[in-house]
C-alpha atoms as one frame of an Amber mdcrd trajectory, in Angstrom:
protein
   0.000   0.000   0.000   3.078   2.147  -0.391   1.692   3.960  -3.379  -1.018
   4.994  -1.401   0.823   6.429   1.079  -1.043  10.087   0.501  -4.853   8.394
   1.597  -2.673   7.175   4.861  -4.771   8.757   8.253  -3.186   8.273  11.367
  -5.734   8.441  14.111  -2.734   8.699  17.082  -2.143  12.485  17.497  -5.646
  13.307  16.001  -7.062  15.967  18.413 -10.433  15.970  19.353 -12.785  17.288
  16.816 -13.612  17.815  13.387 -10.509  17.486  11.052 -11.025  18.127   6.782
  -9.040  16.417   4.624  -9.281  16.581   0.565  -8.783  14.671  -2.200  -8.896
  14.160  -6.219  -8.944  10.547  -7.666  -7.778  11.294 -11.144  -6.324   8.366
 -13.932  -3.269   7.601 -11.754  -5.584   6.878  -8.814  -7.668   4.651 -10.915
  -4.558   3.151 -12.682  -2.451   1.912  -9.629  -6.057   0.515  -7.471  -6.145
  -1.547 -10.479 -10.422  -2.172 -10.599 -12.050  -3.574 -13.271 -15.359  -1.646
 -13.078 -13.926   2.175 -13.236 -11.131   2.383 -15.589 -10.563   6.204 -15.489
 -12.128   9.410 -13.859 -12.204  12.748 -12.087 -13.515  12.607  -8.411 -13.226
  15.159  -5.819 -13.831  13.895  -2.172 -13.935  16.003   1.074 -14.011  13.671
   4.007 -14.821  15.062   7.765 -13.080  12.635  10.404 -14.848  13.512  13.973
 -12.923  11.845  17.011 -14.737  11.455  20.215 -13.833   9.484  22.954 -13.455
   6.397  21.632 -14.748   6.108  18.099 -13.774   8.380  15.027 -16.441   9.273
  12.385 -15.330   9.208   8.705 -18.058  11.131   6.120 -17.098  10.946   2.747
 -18.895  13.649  -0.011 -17.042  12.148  -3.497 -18.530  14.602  -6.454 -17.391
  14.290 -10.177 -17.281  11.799 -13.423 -15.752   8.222 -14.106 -15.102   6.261
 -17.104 -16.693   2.977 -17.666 -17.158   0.545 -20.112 -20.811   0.189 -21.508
 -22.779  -2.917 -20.727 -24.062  -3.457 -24.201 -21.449  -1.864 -26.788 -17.911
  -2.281 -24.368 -17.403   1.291 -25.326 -16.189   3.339 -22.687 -18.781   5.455
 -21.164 -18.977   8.507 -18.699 -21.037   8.340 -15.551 -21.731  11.422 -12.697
 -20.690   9.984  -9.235 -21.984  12.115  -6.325 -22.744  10.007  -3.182 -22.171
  10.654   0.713 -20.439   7.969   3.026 -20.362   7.101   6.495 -17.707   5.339
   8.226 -17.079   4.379  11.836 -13.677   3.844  13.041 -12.808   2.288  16.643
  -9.732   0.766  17.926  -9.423  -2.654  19.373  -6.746  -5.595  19.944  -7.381
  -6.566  16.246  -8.813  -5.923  12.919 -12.021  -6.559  12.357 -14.975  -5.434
  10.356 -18.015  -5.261  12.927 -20.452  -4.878   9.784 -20.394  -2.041   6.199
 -20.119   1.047   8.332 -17.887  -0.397  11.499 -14.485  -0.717  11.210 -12.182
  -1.674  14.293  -8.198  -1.041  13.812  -5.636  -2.273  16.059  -4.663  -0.028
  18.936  -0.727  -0.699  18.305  -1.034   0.803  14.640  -3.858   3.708  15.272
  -3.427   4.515  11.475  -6.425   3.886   8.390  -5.894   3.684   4.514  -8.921
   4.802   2.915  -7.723   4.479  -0.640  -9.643   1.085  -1.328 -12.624   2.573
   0.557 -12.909   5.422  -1.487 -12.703   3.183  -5.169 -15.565   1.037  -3.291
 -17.936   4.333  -2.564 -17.194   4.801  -6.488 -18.138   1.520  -7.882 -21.233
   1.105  -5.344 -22.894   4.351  -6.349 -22.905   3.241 -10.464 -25.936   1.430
 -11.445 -25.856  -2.481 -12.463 -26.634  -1.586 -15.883 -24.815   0.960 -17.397
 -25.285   2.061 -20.731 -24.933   4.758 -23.431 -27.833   7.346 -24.160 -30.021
   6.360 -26.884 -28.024   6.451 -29.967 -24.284   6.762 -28.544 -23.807   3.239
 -28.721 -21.275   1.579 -30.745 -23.242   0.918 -34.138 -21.183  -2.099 -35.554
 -21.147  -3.494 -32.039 -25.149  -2.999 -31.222 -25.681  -4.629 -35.012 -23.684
  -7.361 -33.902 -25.609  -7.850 -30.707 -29.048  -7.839 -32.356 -28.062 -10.080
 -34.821 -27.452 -12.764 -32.033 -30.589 -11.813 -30.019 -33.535 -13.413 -30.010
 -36.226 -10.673 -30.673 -38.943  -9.518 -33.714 -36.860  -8.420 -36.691 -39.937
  -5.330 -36.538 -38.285  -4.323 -32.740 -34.869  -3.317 -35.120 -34.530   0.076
 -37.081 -32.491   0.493 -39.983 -29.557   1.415 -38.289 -29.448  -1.948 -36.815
 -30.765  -0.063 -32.967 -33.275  -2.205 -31.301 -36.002  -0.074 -30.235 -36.397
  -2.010 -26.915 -32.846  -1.922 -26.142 -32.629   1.668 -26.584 -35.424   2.757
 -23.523 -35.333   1.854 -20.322 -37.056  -0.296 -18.648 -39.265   1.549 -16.490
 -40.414   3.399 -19.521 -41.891   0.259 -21.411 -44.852  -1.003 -20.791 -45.287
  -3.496 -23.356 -43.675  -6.989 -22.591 -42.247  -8.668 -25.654 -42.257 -12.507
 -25.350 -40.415 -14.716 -27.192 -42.770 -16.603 -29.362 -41.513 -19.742 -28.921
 -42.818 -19.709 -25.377 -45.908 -20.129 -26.584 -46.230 -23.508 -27.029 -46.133
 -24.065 -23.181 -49.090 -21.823 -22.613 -51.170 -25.131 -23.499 -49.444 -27.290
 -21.085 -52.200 -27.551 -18.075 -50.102 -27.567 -15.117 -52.942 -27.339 -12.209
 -53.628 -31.424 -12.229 -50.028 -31.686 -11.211
């Protein structure tokens, strides 16, 4: 953790209080934590560490864009990141992770790398799916991915954009179903 020396807090000599600390995850952030779900970005975080008697109180505010690649085309995509973070630090004999928000440290090395913390508050906040606006999508890839799906040839536009594909969703209300499902709509399951 040596290259991550700079997201190093040592909780020893903190008065206390409420201390501010700042950071910006840029490329070389992204490049030496070495994830496979952000490959790039610009993030600005402004943590607030609170120590009281015996616990410390991390809050994380991470603002800005990261680079991802697109669930359907592979293409690399940008996505807003803006999410707030609670942490709760205590020492103890040993490490330990009391559950997602309590973390207990050893007493004989008071000090907290929150590197791998911050990359996690990152990847939770993007959605499962993550995909291009209507239209951005690779073409020759989406072409390619229709061609292997199983949907109505009518559901495709000339471009080779499936219609369904290209809303969310939420917005659809119409289900397609594959027609060759329909052969076990006659199978009478009740007697069974």
């Amino acid at each position: 953790m040596a290259k991550f020396g700079l997201y190093n807090i040592s909780l020893k000599n903190l008065a206390p209080g409420k201390h501010l600390y700042q950071y910006e995850l840029d490329k070389k952030f992204f490049d030496a934590i070495d994830g496979e779900d952000v490959r790039k970005g610009n993030v600005k975080v402004d943590l607030t560490v609170t120590k009281t008697a015996s616990t410390f109180e991390f809050n994380f505010a991470l603002e800005g864009v990261v680079q991802m690649p697109c669930t359907r085309c592979l293409d690399d995509m940008e996505h807003e990141v803006t999410t707030h973070n609670k942490l709760i630090v205590k020492l103890g004999p040993e490490y330990s992770e009391e559950s997602d928000e309590v973390l207990i440290i050893p007493e004989d090395d008071p000090e907290i790398n929150i590197a791998w913390f911050l990359y996690e508050f990152i990847v939770l906040s993007i959605p499962i799916k993550h995909v291009h606006e209507p239209g951005k999508c690779n073409k020759s890839m989406s072409m390619k991915y229709n061609k292997h799906r199983a949907v109505n040839n009518d559901d495709i536009d000339d471009d080779g954009n499936d219609f369904d594909l290209e809303m969310d969703d939420d917005d659809s209300n119409e289900t397609t179903i594959d027609p060759r499902w329909d052969a076990l709509k006659g199978l009478n399951l009740e007697d069974n």
